[in-house]
C-alpha positions as CSV (number, residue, x, y, z in Angstrom):
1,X,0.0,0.0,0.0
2,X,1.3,3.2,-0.6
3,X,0.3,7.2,0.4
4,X,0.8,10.3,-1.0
5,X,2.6,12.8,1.0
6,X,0.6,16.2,2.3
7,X,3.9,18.1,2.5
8,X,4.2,19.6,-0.9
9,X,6.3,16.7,-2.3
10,X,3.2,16.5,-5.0
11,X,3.5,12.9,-7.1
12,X,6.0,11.6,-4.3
13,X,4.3,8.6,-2.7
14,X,5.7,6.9,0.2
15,X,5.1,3.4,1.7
16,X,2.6,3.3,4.0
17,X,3.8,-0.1,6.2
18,X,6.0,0.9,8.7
19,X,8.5,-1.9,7.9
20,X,9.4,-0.2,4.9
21,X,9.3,3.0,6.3
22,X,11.7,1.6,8.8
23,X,14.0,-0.4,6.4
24,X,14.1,2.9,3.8
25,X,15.0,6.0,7.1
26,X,17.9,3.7,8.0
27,X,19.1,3.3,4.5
28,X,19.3,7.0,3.4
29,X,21.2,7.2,7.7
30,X,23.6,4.8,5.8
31,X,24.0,6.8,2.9
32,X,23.9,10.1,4.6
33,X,21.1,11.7,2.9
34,X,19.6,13.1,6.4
35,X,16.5,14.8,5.2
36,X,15.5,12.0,2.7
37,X,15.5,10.0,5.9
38,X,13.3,12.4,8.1
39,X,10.7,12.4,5.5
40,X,10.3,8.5,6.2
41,X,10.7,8.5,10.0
42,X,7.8,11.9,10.0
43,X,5.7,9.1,8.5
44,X,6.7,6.8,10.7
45,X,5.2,9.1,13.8
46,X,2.2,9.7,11.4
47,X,1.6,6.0,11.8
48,X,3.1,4.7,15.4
49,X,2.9,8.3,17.1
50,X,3.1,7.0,20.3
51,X,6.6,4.9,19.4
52,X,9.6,7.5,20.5
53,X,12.0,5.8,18.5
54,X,11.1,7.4,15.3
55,X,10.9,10.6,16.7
56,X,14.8,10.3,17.9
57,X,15.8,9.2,15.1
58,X,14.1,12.7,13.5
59,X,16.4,14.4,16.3
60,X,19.2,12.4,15.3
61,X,19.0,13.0,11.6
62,X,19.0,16.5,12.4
63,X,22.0,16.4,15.0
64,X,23.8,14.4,11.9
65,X,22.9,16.9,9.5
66,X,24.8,19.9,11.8
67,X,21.1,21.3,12.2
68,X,21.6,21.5,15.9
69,X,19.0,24.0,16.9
70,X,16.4,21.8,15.1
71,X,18.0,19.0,17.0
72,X,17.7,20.4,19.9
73,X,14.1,21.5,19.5
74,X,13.0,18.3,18.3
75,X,14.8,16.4,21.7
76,X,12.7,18.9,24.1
77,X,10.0,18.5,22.3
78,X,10.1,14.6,22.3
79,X,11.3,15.2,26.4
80,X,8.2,16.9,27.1
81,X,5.9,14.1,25.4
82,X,8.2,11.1,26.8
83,X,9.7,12.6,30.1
84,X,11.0,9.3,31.2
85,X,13.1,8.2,28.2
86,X,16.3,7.8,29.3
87,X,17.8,8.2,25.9
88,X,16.6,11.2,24.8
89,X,17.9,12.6,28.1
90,X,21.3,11.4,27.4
91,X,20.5,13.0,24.3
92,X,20.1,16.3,25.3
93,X,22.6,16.2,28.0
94,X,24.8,15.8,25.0
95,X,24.1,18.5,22.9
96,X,23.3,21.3,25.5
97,X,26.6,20.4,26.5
98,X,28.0,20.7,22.8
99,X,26.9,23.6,22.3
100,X,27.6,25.4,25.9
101,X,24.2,25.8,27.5
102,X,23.4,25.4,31.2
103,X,20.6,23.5,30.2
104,X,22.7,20.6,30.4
105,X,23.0,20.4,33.9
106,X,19.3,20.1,34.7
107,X,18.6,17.5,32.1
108,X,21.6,15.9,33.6
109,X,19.6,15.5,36.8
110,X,16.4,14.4,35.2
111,X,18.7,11.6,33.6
112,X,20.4,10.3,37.0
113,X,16.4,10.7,38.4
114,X,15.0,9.1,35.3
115,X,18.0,6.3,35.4
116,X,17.2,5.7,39.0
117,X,13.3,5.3,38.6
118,X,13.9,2.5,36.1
119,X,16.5,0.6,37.7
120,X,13.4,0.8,40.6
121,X,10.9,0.0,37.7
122,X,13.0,-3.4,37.2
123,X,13.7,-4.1,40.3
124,X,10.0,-4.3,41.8
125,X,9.0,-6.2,38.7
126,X,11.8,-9.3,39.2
127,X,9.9,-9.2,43.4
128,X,7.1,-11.4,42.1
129,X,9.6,-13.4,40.4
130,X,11.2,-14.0,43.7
């Protein structure tokens, strides 16, 4: 099955399946065309838009690409929907640090916090186990 795109790509269709959504982002990551790539993982979120993963890898794209004010954007933005994930903390510990802002101390904290609440998270789900 395959859709058309609404964002002015007129006549570009793109699969509408997430596996090859998934295959085709990583391949154009491999050949480092970045923005080819964030057109298949912003359809990715279109479809699964409750899976983070695609919406890091938009981040990412953008942090390969040297677009690090979209990166960083796109990292709080994903932080505020999906406080908890641990790796797009680490994330933007990272690049607030890269690129000198004193942001990067309180993610830091919400990283050792977030780290800490899922080491708990495993922990009381091995008790039954026990």
């Amino acid at each position: 099955a395959v859709v058309s795109t609404q964002s002015g790509h007129y006549g570009r269709d793109l699969p509408s399946e997430i596996g090859p959504i998934s295959w085709l982002g990583s391949y154009y990551i491999e050949a480092h065309y970045y923005e080819k790539a964030i057109e298949y993982f912003k359809k990715a979120v279109l479809i699964e838009p409750n899976e983070v993963k695609w919406q890091l890898m938009i981040a990412s794209c953008h942090r390969r690409s040297g677009n690090y004010p979209q990166s960083l954007a796109t990292y709080k933005r994903i932080h505020k929907n999906f406080p908890e994930n641990v790796e797009c903390l680490r994330f933007l510990v990272r690049i607030c640090s890269d690129l000198g802002l004193n942001e990067a101390e309180e993610y830091e904290e919400k990283l050792i916090l977030a780290k800490k609440e899922k080491s708990t998270d495993c922990d009381s789900a091995l008790i039954p186990l026990l």
